[in-house]
N, C-alpha and C positions, 0 to 999 in steps of 0.2 A: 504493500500500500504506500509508505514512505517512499518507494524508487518512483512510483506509478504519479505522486506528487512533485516528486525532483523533476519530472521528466517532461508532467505538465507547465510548470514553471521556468523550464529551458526553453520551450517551445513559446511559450508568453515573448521572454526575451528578445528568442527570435524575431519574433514581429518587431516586436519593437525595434529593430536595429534596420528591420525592412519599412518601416514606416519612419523612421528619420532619415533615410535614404530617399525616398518620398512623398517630402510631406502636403504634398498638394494632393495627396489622396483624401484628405481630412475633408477638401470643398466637398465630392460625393456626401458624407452625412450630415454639413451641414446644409446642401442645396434641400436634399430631401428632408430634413427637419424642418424647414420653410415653407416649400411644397406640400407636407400635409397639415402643416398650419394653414396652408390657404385653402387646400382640398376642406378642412374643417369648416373654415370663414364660408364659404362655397356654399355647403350646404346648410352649415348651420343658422347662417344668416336669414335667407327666405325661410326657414322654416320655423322662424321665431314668431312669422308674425302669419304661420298656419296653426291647424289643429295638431300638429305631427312635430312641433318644436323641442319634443324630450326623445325624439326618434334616436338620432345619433346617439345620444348619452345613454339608450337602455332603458328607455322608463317600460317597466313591465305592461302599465295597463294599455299603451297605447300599442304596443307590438302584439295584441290580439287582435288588431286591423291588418287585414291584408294586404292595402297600400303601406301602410309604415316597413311589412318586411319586405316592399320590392326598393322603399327607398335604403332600407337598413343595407340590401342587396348591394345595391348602386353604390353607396357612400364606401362600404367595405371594399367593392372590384376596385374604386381609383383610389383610395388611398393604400391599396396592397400594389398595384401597378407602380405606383411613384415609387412606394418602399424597393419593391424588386429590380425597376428599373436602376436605380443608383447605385443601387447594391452590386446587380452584374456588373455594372462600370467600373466600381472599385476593383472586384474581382477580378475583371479583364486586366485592370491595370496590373493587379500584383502577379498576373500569368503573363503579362510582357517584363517585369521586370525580375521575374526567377528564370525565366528566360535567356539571360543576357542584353534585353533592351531596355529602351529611358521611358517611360509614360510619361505621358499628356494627358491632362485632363480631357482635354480634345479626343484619344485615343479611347478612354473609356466611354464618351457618352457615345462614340461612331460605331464601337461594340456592343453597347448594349439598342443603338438603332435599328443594328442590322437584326437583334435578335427580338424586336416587337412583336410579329406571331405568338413566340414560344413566352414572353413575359405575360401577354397576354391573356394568355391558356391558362395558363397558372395562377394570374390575380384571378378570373372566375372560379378557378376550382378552390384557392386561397378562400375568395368572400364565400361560398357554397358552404366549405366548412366553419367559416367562422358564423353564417349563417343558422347553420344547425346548431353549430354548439351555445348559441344564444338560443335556441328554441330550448333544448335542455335545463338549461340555466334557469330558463324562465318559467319552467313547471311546477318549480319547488326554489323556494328560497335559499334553503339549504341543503338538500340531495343534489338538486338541482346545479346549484355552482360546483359543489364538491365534483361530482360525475363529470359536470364540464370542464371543470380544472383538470382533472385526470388525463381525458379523453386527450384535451386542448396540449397538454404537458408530452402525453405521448405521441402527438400528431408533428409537434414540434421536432422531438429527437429524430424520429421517421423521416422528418423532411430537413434534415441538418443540409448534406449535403447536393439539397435541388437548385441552389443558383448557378453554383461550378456546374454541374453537369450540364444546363441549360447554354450559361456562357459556352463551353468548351463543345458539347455535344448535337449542340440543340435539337434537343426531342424534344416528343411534347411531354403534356401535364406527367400522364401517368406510365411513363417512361422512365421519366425523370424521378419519382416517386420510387419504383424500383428499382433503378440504380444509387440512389441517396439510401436506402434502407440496405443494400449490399454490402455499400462500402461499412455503413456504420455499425454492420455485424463485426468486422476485423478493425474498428480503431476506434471500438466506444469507450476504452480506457481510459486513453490517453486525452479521445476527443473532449468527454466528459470532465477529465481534470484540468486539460489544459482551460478549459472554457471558467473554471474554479479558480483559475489562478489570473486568469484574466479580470476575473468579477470583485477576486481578493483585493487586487489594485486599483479598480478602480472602485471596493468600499475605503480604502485607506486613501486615497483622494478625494475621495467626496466629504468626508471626517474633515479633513485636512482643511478643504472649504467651510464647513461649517463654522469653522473659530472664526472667521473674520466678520460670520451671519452675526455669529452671537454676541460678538464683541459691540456689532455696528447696535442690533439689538439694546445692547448694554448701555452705549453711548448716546442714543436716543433718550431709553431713559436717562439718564444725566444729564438732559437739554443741550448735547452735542450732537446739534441735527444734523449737522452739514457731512460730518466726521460719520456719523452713523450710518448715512448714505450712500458715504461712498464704501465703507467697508460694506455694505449688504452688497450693493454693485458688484463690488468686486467678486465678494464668494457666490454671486449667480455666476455670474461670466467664467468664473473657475469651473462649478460643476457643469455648466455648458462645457466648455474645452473640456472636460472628464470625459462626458458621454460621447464625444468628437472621434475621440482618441480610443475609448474601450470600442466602438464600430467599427473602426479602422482595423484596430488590431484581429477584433472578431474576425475580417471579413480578409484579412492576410491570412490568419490561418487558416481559415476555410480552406482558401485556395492550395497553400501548401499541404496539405493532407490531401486533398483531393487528387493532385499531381503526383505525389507519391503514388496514391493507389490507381489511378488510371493506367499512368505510363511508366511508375517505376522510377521517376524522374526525381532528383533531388535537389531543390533549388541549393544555390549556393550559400544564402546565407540561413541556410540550417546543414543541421549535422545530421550524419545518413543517419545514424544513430540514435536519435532522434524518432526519426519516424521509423527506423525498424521495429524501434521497441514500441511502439505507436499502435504498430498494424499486428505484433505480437511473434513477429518472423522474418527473417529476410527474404528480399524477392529476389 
């Protein structure tokens, strides 16, 4: 268990060393953190001043109308299109650059244009399930979420690796579903802790921000407004650039595991060793 933790925390490293190499992969999560803020603003806005205005947010009693789950439908397909669209971009990019080439921001969104069908495919089958699993949800207060959490938890590990396989393969939905569940038969170990050591850092980052919340907090009350402000400021922007940086990193090592197991291939800045012990054997 201790090595299987060392092993996922080298692999952390890794990225990291491939994401200050480059750091203009960072634009990818924060364009799409914008874009489903406006996808949000989008729908959420007209629909404030309808019947169907707690749609988006879940309000149970109004998802027993059949227009609220075609809109619940709709709002899930584009805001999982944005997510996935950016996301292959990134990906693309960290498979030009284990590669031996330089990305461009340019390069990842040309990749993920060419690949619109197959993103596409996938945000309907993306909202489809999140669709159901809100119908669940909504049976029961408490079965209900629980079962959905479950369902939701396992739908997620199943579908780890469908971006890479879409970028690099492009199949469709449920193609892609069976090759993401394959790979993650031989490198759930590793996948699973390196994604713990990932989340480890960026909880001790986010902590890290906090003290300037609390401090500004603190100096408010002491009628140090100005000072207050700017430290709250400051520790959003911090945990903003957190979540920047843990997406980035997620979505480098997406790619490098996925590269390993496709083609056997091992980018250069990880160690073969690494993902041998990743996939549980050498290839």
């Amino acid at each position: 268990m201790f090595e299987r933790i060392a092993n996922g925390w080298e692999l952390t490293k890794a990225s990291w060393q491939c994401l200050k190499q480059d750091k203009e992969l960072l634009v990818f999560p924060l364009v799409s953190g914008i874009a489903c803020l406006m996808v949000l603003a989008s729908f959420g806005v007209p629909l404030w001043f309808s019947d169907y205005k707690n749609v988006v947010f879940g309000d149970g009693d109004q998802l027993r109308d059949p227009i609220a789950w075609v809109i619940l439908f709709a709002f899930y397909t584009v805001n999982y299109f944005v997510i996935v669209f950016f996301n292959s971009a990134l990906v693309a990019c960290a498979m030009i650059r284990f590669r031996g080439g330089n990305p461009t921001v340019g390069d990842g969104l040309n990749a993920s244009m060419q690949r619109l069908p197959q993103i596409f495919a996938w945000a309907l089958v993306s909202a489809t399930v999140g669709v159901i699993l809100k119908a669940i949800e909504s049976r029961s207060a408490k079965l209900g979420q629980i079962a959905a959490g479950l369902l939701g938890a396992g739908w997620s590990i199943a579908t780890y690796f469908v971006v890479p396989v879409l970028v690099v393969e492009r199949v469709g939905p449920v193609d892609a579903v069976k090759r993401s569940f394959a790979i993650l038969r031989n490198s759930w170990g590793e996948t699973v802790v390196a994604k713990f050591g990932i989340g480890f850092f960026v909880f001790l980052a986010s902590m890290a921000m906090m003290l300037p919340i609390v401090g500004g907090a603190m100096a408010i009350a002491a009628n140090q407004v100005a000072l207050g402000i700017v430290l709250i400021a400051a520790g959003f922007i911090g945990m903003i650039i957190v979540s920047l940086i843990s997406t980035a990193l997620n979505s480098i090592l997406l790619a490098a595991l996925y590269l390993y197991a496709a083609d056997g291939e091992v980018p250069q800045q990880f160690d073969r060793n690494l993902l041998e012990h990743a996939f549980g054997a050498k290839r």
